[in-house]
Backbone as ProteinMPNN parsed JSONL, in Angstrom:
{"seq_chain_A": "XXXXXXXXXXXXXXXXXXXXXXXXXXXXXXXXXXXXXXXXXXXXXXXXXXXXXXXXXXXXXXXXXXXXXXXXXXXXXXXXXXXXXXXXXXXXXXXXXXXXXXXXXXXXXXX", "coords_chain_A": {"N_chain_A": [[-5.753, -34.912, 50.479], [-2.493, -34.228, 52.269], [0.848, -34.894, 51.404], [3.505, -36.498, 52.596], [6.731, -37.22, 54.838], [8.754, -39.877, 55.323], [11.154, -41.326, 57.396], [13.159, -43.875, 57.344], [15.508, -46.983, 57.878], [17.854, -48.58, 56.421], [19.152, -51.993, 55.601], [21.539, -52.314, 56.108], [21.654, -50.466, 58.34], [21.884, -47.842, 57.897], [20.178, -44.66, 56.565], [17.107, -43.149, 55.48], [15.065, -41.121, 53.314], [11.697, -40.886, 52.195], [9.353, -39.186, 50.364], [6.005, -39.093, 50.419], [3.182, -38.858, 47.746], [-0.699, -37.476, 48.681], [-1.752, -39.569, 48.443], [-0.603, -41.91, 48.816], [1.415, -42.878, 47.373], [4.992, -43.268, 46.715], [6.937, -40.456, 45.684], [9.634, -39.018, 45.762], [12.527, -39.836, 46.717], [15.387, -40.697, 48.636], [18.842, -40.523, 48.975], [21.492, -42.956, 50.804], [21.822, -42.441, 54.169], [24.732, -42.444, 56.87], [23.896, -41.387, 59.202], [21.076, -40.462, 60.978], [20.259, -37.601, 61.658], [21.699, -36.862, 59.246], [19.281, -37.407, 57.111], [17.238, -35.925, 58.776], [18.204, -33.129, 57.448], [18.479, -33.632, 54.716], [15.611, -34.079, 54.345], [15.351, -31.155, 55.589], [16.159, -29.67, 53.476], [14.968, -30.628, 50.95], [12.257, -29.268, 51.624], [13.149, -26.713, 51.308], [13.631, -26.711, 48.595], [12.456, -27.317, 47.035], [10.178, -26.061, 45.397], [11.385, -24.743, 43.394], [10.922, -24.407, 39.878], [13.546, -24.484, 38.831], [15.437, -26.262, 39.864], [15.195, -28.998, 39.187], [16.077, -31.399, 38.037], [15.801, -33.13, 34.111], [15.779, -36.159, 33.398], [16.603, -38.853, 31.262], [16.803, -42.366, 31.354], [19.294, -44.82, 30.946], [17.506, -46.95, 29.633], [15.822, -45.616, 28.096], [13.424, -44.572, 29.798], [12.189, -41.698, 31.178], [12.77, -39.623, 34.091], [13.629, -37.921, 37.334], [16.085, -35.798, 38.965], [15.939, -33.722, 42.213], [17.861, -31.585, 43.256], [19.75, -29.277, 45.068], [20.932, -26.058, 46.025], [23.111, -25.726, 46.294], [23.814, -27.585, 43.88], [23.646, -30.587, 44.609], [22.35, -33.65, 44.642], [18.764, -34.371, 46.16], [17.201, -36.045, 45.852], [15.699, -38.6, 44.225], [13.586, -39.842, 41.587], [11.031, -42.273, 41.095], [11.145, -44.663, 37.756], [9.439, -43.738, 35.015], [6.788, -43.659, 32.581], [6.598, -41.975, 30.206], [7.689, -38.809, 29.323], [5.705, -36.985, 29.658], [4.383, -38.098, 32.281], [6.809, -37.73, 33.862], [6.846, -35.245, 34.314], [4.291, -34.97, 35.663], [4.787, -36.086, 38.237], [6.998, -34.301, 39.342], [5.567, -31.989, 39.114], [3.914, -32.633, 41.421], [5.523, -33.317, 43.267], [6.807, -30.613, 43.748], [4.038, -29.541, 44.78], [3.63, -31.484, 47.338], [6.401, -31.341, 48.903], [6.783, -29.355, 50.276], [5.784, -30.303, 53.114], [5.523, -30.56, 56.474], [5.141, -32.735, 57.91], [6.369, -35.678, 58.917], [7.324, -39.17, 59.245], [7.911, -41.229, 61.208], [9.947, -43.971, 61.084], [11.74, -45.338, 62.098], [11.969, -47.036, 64.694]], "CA_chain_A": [[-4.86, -35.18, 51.606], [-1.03, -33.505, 51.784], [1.9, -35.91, 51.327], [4.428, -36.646, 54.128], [8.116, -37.804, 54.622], [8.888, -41.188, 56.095], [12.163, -41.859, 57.341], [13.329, -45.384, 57.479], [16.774, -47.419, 58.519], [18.021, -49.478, 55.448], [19.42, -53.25, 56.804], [22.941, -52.112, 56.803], [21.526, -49.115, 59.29], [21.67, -46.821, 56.868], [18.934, -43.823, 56.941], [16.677, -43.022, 54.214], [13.627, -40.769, 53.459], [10.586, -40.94, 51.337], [8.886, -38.071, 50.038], [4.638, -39.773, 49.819], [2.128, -37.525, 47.785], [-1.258, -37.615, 49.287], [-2.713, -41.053, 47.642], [0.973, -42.406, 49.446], [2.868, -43.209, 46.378], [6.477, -42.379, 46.642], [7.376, -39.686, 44.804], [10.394, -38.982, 45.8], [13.611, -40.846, 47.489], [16.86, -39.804, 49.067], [20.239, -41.299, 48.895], [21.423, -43.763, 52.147], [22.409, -41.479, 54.901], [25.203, -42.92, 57.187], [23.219, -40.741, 60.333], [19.629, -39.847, 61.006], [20.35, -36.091, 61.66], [21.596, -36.124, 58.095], [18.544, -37.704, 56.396], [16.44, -34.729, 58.691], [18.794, -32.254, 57.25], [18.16, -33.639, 53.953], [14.264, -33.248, 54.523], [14.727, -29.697, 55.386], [16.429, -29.363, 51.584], [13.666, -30.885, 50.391], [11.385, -28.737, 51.791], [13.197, -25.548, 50.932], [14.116, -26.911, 47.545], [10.835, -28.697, 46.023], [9.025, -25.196, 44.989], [11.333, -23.902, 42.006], [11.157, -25.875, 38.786], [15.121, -24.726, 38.315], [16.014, -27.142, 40.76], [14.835, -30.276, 38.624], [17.05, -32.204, 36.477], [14.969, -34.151, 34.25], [16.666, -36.721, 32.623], [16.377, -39.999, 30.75], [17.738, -43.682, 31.969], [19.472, -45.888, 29.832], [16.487, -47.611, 28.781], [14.858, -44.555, 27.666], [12.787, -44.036, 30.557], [12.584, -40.515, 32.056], [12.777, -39.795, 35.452], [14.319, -36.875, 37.427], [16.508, -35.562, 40.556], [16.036, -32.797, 42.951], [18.96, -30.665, 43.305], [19.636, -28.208, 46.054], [21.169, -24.683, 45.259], [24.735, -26.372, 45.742], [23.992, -28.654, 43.244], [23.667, -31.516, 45.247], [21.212, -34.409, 44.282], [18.704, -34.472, 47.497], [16.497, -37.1, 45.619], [15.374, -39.053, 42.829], [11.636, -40.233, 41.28], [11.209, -43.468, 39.961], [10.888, -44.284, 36.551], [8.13, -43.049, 34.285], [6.568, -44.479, 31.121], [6.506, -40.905, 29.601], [7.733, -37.369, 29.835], [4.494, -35.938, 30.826], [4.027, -38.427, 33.279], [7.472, -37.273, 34.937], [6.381, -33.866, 34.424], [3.249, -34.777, 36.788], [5.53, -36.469, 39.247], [7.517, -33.193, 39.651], [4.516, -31.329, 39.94], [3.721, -33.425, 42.81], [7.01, -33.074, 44.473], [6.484, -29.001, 43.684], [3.102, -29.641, 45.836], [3.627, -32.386, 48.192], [7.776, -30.829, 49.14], [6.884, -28.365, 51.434], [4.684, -30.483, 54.253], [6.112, -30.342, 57.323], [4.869, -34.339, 58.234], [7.419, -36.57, 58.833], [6.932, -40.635, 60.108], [9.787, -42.064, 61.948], [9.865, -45.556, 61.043], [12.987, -46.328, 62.711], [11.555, -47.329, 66.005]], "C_chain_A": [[-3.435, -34.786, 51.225], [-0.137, -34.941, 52.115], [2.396, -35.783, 52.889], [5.586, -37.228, 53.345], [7.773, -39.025, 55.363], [10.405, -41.12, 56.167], [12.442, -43.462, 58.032], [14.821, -45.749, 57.737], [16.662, -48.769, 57.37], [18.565, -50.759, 56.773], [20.792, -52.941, 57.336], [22.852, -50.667, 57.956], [22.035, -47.942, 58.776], [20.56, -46.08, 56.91], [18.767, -43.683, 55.468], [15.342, -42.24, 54.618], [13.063, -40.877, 52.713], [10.213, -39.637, 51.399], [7.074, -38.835, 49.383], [4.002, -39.111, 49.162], [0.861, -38.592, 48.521], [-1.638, -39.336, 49.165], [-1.588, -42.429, 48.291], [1.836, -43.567, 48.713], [3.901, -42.282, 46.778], [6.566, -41.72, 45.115], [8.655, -38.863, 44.7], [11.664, -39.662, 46.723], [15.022, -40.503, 47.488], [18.12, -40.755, 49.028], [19.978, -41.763, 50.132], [22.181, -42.585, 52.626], [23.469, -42.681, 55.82], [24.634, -42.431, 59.166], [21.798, -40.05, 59.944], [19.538, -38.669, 60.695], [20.636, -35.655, 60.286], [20.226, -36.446, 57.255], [17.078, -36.918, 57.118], [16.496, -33.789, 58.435], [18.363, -32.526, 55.672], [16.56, -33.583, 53.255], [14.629, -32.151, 54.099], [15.138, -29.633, 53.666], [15.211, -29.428, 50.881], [12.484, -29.734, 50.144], [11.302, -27.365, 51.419], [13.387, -25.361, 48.998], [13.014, -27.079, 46.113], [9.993, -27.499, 45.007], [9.769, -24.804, 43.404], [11.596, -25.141, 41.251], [12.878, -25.571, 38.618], [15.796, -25.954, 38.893], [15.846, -28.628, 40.34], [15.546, -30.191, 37.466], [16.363, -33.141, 35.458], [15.842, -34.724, 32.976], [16.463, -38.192, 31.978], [17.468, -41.813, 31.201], [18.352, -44.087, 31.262], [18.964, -46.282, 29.016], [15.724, -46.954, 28.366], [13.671, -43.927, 28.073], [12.859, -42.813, 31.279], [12.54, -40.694, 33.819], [13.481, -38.489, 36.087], [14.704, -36.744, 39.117], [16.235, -34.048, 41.116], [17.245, -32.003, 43.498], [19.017, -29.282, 44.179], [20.697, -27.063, 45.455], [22.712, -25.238, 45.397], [24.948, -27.508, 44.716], [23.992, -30.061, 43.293], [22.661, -32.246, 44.984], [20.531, -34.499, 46.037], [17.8, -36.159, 46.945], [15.879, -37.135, 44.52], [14.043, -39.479, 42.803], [12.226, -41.718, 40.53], [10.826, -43.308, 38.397], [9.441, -43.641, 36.157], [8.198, -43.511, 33.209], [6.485, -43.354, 30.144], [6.879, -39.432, 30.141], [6.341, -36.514, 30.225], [3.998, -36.588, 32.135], [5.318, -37.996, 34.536], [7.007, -35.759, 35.457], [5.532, -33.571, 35.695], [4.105, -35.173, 37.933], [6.726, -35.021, 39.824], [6.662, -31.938, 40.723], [3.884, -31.78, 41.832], [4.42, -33.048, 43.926], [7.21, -31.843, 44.902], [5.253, -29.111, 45.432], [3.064, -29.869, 46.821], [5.256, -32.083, 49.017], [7.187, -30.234, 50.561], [6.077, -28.725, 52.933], [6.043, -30.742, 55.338], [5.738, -32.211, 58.584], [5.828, -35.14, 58.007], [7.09, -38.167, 59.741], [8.03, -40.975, 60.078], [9.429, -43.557, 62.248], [11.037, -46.737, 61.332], [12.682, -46.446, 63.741], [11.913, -46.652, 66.864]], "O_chain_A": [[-3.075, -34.933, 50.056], [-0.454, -35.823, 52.914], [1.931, -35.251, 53.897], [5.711, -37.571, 52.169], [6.697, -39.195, 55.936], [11.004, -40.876, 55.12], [11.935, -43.956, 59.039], [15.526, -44.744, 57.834], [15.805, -49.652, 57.357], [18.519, -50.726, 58.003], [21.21, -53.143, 58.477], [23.834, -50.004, 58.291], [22.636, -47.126, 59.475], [19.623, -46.75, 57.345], [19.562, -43.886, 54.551], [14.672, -42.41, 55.637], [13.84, -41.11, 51.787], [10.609, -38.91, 52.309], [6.899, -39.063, 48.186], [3.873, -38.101, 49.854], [0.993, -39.773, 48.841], [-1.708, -40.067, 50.153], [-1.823, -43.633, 48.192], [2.507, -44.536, 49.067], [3.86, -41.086, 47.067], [6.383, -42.157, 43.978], [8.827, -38.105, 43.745], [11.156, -40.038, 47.78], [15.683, -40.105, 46.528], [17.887, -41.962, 49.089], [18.952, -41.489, 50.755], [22.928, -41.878, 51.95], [23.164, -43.853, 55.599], [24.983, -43.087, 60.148], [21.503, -39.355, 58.972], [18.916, -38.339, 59.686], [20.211, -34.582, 59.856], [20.008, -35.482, 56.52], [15.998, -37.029, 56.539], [15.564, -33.031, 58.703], [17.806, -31.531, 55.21], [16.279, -33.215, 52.114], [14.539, -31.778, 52.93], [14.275, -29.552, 52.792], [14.58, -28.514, 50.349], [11.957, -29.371, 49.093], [10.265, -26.734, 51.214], [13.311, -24.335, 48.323], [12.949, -26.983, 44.888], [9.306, -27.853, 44.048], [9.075, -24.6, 42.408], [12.094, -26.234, 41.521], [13.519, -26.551, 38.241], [16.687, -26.541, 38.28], [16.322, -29.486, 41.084], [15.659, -29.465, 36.478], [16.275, -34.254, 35.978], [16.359, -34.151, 32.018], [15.785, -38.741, 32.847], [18.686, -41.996, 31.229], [17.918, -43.579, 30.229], [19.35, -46.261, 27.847], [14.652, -47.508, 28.119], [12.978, -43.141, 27.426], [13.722, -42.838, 32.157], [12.323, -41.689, 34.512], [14.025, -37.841, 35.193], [14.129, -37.208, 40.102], [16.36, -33.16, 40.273], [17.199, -32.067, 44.726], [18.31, -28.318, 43.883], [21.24, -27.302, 44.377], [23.443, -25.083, 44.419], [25.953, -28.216, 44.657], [24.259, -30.754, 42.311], [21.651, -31.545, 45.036], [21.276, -34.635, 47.007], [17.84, -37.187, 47.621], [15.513, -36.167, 43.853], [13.36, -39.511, 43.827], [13.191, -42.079, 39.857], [10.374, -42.298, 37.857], [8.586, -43.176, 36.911], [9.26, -43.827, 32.671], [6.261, -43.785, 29.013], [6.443, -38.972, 31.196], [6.192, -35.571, 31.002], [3.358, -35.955, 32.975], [5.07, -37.922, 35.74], [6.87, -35.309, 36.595], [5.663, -32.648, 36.5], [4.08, -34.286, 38.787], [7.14, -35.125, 40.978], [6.752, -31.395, 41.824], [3.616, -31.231, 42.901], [4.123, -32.638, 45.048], [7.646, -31.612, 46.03], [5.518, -28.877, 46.611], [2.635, -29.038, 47.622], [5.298, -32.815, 50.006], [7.239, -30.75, 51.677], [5.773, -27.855, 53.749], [7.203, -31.029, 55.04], [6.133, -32.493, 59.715], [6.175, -35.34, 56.843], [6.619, -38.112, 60.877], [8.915, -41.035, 59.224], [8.879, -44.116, 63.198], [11.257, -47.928, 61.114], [13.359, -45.575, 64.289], [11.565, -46.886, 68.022]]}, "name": "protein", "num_of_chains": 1, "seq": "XXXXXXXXXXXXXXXXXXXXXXXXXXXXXXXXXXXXXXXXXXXXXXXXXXXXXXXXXXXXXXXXXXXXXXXXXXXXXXXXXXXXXXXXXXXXXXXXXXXXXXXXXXXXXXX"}
């Protein structure tokens, strides 16, 4: 089954999207938008963004957990992965985002 987006409305009405792979773990997650239109603008990024590995930052937390952001050709973070208990497990979570990026499924969960 292919992933999907979800967009959602934080409490302060704030926008937000998800990035699900198929199994509908998040695998990826977008900053708060202050408007909808930007958090379907930040989709499309997504979608044009997700295929090259240059575009992944992969980087380590504090606590020595990896984890990594999505980066659009201006450099711009579009979205982050949660942690990971190991670099090959971010690795797969990339891959994912490589895979699962480009669907064109979106759920509008702001009513």
């Amino acid at each position: 089954m292919a992933g999907w987006y979800e967009i959602s409305q934080a409490s302060d009405g704030q926008y937000k999207f998800v990035l699900k792979a198929g199994n509908a773990e998040t695998i990826l997650t977008s900053e708060l938008y202050k408007a909808k239109a930007s958090a379907q603008n930040g989709i499309e990024s997504v979608q044009k963004n997700s295929g090259s590995d240059a575009n992944y930052d992969r980087v380590d937390a504090k606590n020595g957990k990896p984890y990594f952001n999505l980066k659009a050709a201006n450099h711009q973070i579009i979205g982050t992965s949660q942690l990971y208990s190991s670099a090959a497990a971010r690795d797969n979570g990339i891959e994912s985002v490589k895979n699962n990026g480009s669907t064109t499924t979106i759920k509008d969960l702001t009513g």
